[in-house]
Rosetta silent file (secondary structure, phi, psi, omega in degrees, C-alpha in Angstrom):
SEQUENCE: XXXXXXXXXXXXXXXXXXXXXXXXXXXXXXXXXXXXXXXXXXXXXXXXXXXXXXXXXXXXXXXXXXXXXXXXXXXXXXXXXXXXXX
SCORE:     score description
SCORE:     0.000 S_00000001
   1 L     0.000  134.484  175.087   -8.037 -161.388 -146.463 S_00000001
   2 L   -45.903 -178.249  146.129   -6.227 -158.501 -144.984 S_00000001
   3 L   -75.077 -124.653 -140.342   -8.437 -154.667 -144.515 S_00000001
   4 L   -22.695  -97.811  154.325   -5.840 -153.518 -146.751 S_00000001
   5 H    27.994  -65.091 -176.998   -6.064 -155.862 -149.059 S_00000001
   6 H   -54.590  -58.237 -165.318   -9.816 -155.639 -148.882 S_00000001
   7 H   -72.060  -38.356 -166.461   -9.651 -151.848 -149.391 S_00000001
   8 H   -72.354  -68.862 -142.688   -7.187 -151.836 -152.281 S_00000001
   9 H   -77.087   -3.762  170.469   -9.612 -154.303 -154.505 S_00000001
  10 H  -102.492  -27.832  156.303  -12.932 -152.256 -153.797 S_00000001
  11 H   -73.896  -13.451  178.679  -10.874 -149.358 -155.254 S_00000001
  12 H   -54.569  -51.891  177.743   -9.485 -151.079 -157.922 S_00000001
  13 L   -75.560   13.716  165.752  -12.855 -152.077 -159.236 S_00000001
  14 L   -96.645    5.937 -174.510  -13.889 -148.822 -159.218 S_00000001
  15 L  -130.447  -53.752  178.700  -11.647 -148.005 -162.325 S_00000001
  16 L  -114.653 -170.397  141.678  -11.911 -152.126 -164.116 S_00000001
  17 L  -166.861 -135.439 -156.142  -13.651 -155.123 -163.371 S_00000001
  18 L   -80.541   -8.945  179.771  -13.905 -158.980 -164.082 S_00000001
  19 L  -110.207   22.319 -169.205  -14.932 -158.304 -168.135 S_00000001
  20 E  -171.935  145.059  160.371  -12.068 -156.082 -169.032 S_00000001
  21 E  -119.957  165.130  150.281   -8.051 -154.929 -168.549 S_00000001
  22 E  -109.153  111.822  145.835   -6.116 -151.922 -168.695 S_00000001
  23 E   -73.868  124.272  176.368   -3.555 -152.563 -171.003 S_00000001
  24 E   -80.192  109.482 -178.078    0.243 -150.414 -171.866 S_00000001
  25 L   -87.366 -155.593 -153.951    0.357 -151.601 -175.378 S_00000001
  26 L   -76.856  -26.216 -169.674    3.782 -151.089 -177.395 S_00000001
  27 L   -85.763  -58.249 -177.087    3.067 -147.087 -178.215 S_00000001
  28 L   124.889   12.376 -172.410    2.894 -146.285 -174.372 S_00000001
  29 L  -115.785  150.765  169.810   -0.693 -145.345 -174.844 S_00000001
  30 E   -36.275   77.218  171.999   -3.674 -146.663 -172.542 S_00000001
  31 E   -97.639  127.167  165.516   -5.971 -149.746 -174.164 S_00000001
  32 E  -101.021  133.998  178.064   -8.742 -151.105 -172.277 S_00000001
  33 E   -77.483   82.159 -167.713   -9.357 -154.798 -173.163 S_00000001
  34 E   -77.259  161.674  164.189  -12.838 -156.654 -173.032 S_00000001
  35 L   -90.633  156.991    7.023  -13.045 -160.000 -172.713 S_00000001
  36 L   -90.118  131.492 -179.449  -12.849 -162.130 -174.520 S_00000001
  37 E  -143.997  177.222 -133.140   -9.488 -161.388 -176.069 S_00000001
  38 E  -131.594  129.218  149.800   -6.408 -163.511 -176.996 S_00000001
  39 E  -101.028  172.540  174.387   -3.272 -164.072 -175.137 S_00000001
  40 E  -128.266  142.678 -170.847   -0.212 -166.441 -175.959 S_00000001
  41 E   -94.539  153.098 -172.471    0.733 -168.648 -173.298 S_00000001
  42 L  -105.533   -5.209 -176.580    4.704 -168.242 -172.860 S_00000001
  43 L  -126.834  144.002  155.317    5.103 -171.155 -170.410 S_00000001
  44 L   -68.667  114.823  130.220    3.650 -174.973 -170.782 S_00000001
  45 L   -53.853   36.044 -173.250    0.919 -174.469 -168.080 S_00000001
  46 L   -48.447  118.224   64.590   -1.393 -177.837 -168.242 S_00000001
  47 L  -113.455    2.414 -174.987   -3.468 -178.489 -169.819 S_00000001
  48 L   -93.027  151.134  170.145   -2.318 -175.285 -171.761 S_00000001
  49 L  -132.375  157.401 -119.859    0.690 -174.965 -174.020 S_00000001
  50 L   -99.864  122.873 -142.215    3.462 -172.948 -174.528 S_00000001
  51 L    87.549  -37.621 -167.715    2.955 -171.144 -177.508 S_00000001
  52 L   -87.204  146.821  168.488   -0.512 -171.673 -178.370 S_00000001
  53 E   -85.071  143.463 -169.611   -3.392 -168.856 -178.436 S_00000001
  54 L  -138.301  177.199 -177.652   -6.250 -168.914 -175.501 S_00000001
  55 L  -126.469  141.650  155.667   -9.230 -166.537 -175.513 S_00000001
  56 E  -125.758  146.655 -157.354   -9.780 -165.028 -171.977 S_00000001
  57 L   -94.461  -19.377 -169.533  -13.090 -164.838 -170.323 S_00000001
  58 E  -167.193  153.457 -163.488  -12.422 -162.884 -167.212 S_00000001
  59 E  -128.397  141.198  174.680   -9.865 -161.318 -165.558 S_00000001
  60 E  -129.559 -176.947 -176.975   -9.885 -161.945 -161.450 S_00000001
  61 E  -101.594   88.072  165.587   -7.730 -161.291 -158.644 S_00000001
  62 L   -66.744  152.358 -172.849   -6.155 -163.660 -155.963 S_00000001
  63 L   -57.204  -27.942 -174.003   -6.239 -162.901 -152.164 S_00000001
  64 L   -86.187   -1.067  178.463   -2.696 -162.163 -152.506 S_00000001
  65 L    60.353   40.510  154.025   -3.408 -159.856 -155.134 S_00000001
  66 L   -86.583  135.702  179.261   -2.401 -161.521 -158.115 S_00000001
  67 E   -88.688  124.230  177.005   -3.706 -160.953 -161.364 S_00000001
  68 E  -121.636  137.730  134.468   -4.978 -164.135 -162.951 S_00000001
  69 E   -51.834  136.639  165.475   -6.658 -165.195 -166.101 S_00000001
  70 E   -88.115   90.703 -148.221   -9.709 -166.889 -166.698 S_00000001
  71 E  -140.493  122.217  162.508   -9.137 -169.577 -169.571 S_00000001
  72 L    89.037  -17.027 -157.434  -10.970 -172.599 -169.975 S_00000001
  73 L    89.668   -7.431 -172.391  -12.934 -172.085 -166.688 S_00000001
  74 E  -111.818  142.171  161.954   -9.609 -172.092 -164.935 S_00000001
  75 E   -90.370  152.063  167.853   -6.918 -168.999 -163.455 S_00000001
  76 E  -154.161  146.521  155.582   -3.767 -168.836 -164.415 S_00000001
  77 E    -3.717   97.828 -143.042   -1.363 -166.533 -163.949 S_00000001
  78 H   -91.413   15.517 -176.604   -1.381 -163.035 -166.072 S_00000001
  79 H  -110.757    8.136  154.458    2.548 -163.213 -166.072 S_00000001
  80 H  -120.197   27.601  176.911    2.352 -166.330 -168.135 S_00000001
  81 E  -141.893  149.438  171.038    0.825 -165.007 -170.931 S_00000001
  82 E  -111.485  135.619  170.763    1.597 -161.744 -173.773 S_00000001
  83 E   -83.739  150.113 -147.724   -1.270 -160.431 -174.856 S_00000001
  84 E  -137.050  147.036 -177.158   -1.891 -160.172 -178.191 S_00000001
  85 L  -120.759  112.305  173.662   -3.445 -157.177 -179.971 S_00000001
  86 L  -137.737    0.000    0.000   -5.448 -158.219 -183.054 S_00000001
């Protein structure tokens, strides 16, 4: 992992961490999300499908500094899911 890299994600977690997002919901205003809470996956993903509701347990990072879900015990991608506010 890069110093940069490195640097960005110990400030980041000084604002969230691994039980929670900041969400822009639809209003423009500022929700933070605990887990677990429910996305819809918008792509088949397997073993997940395309359509279908998931609960997510954690929200992590990749070294590349992607945001993935934690579903299932597994990451996936956060740009393959809409979050759902209920």
């Amino acid at each position: 992992m890069s110093e940069h890299n490195r640097e960005y994600i110990l400030e980041l977690f000084k604002i969230v961490d691994t039980n929670s997002i900041l969400a822009v919901m639809h209003t423009g205003q500022v929700k933070r999300l605990y887990c677990p809470f429910t996305v819809r996956c918008n792509v088949d993903v397997p073993p997940l499908t395309k359509g279908d509701e998931y609960a997510v347990e954690a929200v992590k990072m990749t070294l590349k500094l992607e945001d993935v879900f934690i579903i299932k015990g597994r990451a996936y991608f956060v740009r393959y899911f809409s979050i759902l506010n209920k």
